[in-house]
N, CA and C atoms as an extended XYZ file, in Angstrom:
309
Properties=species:S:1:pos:R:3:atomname:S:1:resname:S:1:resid:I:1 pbc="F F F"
N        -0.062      -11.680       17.719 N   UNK     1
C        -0.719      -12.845       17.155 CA  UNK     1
C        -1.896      -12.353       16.316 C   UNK     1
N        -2.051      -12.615       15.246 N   UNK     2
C        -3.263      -11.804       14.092 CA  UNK     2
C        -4.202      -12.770       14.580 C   UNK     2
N        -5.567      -12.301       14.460 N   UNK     3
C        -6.506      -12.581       15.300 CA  UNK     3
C        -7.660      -12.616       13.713 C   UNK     3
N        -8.523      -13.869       14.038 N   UNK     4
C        -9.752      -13.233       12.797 CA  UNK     4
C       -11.479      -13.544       13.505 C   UNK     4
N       -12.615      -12.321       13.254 N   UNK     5
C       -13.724      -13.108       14.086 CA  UNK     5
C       -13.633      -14.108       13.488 C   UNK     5
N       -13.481      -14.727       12.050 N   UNK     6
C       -14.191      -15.925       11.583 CA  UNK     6
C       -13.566      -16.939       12.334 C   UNK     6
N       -12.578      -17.328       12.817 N   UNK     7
C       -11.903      -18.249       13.457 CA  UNK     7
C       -12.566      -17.994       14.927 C   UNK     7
N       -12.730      -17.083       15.297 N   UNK     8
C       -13.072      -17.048       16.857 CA  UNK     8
C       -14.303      -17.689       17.004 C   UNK     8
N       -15.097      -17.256       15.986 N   UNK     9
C       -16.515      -17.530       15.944 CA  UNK     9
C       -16.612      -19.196       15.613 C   UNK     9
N       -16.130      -19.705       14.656 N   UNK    10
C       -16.041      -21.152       14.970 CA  UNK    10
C       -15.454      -21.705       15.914 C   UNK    10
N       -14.424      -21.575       16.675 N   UNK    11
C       -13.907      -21.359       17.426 CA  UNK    11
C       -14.639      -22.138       18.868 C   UNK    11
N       -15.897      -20.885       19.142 N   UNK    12
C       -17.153      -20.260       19.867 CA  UNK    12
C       -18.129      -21.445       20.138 C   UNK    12
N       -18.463      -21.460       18.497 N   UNK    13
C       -19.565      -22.572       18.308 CA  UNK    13
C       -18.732      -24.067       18.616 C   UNK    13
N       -18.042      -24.118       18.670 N   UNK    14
C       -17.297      -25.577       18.270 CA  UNK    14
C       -17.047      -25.666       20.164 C   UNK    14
N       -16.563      -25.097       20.947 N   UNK    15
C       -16.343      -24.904       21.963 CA  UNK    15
C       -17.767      -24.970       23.359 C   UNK    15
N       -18.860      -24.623       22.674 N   UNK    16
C       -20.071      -24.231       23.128 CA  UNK    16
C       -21.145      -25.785       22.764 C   UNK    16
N       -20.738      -26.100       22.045 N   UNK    17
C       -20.980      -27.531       21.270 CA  UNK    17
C       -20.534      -28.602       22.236 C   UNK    17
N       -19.123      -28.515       22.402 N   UNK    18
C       -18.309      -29.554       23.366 CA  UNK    18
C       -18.998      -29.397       25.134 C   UNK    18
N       -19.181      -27.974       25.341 N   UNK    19
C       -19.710      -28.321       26.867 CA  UNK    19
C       -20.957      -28.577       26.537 C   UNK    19
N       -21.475      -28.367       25.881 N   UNK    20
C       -23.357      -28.588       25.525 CA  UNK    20
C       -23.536      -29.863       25.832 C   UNK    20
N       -23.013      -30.589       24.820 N   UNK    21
C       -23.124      -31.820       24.660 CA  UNK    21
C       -22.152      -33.138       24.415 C   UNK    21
N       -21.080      -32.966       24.405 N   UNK    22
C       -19.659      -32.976       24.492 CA  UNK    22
C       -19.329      -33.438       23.071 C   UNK    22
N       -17.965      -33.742       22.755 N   UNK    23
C       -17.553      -33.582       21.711 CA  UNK    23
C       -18.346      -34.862       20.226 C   UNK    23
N       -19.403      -35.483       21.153 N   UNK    24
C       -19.938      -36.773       20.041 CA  UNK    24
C       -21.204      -35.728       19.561 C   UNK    24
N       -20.976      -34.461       19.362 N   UNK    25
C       -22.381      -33.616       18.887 CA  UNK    25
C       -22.048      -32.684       17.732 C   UNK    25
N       -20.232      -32.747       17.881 N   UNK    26
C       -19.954      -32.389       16.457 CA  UNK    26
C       -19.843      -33.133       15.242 C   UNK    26
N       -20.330      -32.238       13.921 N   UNK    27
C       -20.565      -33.240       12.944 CA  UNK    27
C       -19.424      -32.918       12.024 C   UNK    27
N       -18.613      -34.523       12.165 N   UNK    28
C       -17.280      -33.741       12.169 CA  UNK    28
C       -17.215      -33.683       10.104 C   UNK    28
N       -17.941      -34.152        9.235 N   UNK    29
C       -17.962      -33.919        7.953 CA  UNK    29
C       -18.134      -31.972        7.361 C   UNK    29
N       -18.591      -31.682        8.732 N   UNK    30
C       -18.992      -30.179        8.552 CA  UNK    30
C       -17.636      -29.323        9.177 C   UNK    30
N       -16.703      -29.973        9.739 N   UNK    31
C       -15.670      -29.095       10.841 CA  UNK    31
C       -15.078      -29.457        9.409 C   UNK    31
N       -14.592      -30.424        9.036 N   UNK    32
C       -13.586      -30.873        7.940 CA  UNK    32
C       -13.868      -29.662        6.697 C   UNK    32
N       -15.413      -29.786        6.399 N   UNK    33
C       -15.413      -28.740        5.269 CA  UNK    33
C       -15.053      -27.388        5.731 C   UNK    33
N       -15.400      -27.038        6.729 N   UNK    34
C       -14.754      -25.478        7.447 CA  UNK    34
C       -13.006      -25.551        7.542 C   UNK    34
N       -12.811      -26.618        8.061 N   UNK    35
C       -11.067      -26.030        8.093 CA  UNK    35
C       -10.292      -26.315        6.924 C   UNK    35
N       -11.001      -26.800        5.737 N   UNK    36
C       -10.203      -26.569        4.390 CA  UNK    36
C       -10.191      -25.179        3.975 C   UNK    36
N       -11.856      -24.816        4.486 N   UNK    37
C       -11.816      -23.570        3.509 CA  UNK    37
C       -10.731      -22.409        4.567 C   UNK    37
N       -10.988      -22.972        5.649 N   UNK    38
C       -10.024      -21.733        6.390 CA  UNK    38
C        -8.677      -21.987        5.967 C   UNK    38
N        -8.406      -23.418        5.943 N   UNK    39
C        -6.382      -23.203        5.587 CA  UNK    39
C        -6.303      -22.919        3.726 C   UNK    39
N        -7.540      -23.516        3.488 N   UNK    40
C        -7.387      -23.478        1.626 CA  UNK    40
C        -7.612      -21.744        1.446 C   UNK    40
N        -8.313      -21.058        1.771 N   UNK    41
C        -8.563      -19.645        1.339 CA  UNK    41
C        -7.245      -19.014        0.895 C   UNK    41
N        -6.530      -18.745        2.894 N   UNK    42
C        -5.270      -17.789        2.891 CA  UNK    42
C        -4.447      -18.586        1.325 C   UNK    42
N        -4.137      -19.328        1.106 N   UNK    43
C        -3.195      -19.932       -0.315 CA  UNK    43
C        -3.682      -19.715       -0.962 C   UNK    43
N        -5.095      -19.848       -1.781 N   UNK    44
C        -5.644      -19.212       -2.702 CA  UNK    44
C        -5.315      -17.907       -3.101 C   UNK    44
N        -5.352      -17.365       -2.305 N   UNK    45
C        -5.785      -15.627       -2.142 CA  UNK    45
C        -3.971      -15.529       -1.942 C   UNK    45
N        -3.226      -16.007       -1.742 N   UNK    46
C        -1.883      -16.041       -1.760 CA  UNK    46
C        -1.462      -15.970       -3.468 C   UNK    46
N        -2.357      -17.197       -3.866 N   UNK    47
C        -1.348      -17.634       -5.617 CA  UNK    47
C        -2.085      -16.363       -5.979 C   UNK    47
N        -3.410      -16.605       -5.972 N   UNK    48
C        -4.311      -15.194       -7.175 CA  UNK    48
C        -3.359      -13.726       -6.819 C   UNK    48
N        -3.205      -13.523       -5.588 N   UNK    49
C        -1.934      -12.186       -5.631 CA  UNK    49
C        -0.265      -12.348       -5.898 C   UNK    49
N        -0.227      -13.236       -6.407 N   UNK    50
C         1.096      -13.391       -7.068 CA  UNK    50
C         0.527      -13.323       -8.117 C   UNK    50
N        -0.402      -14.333       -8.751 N   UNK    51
C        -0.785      -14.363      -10.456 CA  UNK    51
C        -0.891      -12.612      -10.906 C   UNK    51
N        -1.756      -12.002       -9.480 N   UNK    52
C        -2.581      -10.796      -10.352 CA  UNK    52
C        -1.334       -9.624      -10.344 C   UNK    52
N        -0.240       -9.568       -9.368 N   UNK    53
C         0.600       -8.577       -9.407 CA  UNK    53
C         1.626       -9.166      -10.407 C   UNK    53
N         1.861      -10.050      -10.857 N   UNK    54
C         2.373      -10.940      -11.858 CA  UNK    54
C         1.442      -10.176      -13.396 C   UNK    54
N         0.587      -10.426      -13.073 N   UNK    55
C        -0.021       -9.822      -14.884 CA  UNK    55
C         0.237       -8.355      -14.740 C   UNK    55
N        -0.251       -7.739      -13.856 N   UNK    56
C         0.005       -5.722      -13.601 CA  UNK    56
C         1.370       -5.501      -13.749 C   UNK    56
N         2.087       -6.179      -13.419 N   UNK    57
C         3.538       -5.856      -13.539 CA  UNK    57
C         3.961       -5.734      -14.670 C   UNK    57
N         3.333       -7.149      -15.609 N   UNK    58
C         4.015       -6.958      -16.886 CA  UNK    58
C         3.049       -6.055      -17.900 C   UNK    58
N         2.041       -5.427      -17.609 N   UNK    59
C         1.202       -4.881      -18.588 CA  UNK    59
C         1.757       -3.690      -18.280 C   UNK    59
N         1.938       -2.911      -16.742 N   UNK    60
C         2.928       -1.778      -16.530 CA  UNK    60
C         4.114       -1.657      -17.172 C   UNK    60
N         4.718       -2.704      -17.328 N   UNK    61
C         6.290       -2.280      -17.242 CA  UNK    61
C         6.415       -1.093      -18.143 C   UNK    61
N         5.806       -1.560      -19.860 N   UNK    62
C         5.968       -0.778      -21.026 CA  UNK    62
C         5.421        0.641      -20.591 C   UNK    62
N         4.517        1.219      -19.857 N   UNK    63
C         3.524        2.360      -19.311 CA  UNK    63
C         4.812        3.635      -19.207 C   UNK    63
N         4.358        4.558      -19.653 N   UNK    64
C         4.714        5.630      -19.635 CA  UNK    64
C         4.689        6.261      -17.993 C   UNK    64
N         5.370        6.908      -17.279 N   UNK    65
C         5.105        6.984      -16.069 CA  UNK    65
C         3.644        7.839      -15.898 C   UNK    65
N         3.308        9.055      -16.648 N   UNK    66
C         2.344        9.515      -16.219 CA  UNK    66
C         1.027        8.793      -16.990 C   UNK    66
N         1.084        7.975      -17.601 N   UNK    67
C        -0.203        7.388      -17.855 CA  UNK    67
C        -0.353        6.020      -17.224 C   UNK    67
N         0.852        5.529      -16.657 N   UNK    68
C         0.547        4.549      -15.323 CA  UNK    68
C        -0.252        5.471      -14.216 C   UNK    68
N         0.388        6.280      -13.911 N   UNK    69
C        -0.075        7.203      -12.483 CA  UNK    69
C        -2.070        7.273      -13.055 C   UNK    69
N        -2.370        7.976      -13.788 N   UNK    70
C        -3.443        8.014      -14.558 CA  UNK    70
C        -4.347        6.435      -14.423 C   UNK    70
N        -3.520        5.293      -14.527 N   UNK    71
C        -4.035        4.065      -15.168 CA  UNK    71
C        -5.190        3.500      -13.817 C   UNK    71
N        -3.390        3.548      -12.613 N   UNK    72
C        -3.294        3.204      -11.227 CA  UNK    72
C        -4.207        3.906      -10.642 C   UNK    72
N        -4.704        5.525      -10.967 N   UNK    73
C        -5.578        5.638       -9.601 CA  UNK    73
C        -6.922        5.624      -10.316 C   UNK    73
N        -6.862        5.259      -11.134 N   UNK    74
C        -8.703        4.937      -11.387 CA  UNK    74
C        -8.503        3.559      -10.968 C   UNK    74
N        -7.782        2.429      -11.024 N   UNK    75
C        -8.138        1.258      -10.586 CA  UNK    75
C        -8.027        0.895       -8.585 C   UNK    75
N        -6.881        2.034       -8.442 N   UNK    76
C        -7.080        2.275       -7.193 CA  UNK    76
C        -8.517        2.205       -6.237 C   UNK    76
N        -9.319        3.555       -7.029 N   UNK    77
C       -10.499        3.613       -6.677 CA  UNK    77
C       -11.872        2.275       -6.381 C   UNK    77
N       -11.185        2.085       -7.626 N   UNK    78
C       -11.873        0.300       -7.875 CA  UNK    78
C       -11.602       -0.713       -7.172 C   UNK    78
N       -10.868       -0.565       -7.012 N   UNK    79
C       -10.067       -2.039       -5.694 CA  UNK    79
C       -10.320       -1.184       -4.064 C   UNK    79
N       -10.291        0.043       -3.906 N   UNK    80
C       -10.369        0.138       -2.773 CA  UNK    80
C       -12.458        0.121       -2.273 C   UNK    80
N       -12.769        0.251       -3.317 N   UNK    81
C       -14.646        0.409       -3.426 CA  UNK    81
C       -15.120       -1.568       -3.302 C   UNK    81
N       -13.882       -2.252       -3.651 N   UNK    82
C       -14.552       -3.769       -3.897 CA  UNK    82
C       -13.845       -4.100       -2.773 C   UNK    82
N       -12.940       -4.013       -2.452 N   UNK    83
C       -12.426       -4.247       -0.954 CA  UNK    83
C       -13.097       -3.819        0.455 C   UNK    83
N       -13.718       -2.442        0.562 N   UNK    84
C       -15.305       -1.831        1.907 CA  UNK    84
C       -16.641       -2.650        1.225 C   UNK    84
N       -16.732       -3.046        0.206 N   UNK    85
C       -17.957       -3.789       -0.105 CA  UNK    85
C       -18.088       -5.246        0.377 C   UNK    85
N       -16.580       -5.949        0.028 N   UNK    86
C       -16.601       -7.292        0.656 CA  UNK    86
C       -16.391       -7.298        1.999 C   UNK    86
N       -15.628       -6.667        2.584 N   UNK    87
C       -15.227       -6.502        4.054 CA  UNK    87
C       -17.058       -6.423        4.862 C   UNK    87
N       -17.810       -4.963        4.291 N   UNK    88
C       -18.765       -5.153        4.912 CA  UNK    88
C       -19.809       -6.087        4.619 C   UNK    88
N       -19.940       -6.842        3.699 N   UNK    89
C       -21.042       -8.029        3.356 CA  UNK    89
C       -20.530       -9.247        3.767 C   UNK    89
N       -18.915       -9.620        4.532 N   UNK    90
C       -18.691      -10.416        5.139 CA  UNK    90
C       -19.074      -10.519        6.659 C   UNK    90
N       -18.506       -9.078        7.069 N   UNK    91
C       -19.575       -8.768        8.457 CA  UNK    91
C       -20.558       -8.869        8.650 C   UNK    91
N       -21.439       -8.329        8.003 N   UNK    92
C       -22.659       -8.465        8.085 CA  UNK    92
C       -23.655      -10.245        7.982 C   UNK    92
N       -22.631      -10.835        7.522 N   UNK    93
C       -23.068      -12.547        7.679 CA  UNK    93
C       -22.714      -12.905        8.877 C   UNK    93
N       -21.618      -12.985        9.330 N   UNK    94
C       -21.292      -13.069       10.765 CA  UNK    94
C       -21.878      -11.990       11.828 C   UNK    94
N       -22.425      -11.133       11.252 N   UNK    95
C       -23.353      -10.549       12.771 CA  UNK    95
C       -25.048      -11.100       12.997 C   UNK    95
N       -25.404      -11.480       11.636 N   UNK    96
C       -26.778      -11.869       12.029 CA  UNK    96
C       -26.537      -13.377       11.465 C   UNK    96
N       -25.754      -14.210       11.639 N   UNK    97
C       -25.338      -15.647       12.157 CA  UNK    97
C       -25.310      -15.667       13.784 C   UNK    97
N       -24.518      -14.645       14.158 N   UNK    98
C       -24.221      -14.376       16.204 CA  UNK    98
C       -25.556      -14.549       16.311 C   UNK    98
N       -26.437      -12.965       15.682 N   UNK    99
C       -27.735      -12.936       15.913 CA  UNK    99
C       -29.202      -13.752       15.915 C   UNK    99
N       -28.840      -14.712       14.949 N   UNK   100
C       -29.743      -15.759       15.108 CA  UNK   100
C       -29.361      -17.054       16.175 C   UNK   100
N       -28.470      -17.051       15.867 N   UNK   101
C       -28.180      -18.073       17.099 CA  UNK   101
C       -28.847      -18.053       18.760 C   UNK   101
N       -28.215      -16.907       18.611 N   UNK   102
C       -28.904      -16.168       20.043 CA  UNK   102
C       -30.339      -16.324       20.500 C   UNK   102
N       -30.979      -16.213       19.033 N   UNK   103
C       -32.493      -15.834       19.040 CA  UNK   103
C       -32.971      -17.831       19.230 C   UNK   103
């Protein structure tokens, strides 16, 4: 079963909310805007990687093999440097969100 903190963590709060104070303490205009963006994201991020392997595909096709190879790992580099950048500046919101809460 794929597992995500961001879901656990609302999850958490939403759960922690209900024994607190029971379920008339959620504000449910704020759950509504959270579970669009959670079911709207994954589809987003679904079409934009069809659109974007959709444009690379056809700008490759014509590519010579060794100046694709050439093309691919400099952008490699680039996608794998913007991919540890977002990963960790997403963490890092969800650890000192835990962290203030706490406090």
């Amino acid at each position: 079963i794929p597992s995500s903190s961001s879901h656990a963590l609302i999850g958490g709060l939403l759960g922690a909310g209900a024994i607190h104070g029971g379920i008339k303490v959620w504000q449910w205009s704020g759950i509504e805007k959270t579970l669009i963006a959670l079911v709207g994201s994954p589809v987003l991020g679904f079409i934009g990687g069809v659109l974007l392997i959709t444009i690379v595909s056809w700008l490759s096709f014509r590519m010579r093999p060794t100046t694709g190879k050439h093309v691919f790992r400099v952008l490699q580099l680039f996608s794998a440097s913007f991919m540890a950048f977002s990963h960790g500046s997403n963490d890092a919101q969800k650890t000192m969100g835990i962290l203030s809460l706490a406090l």
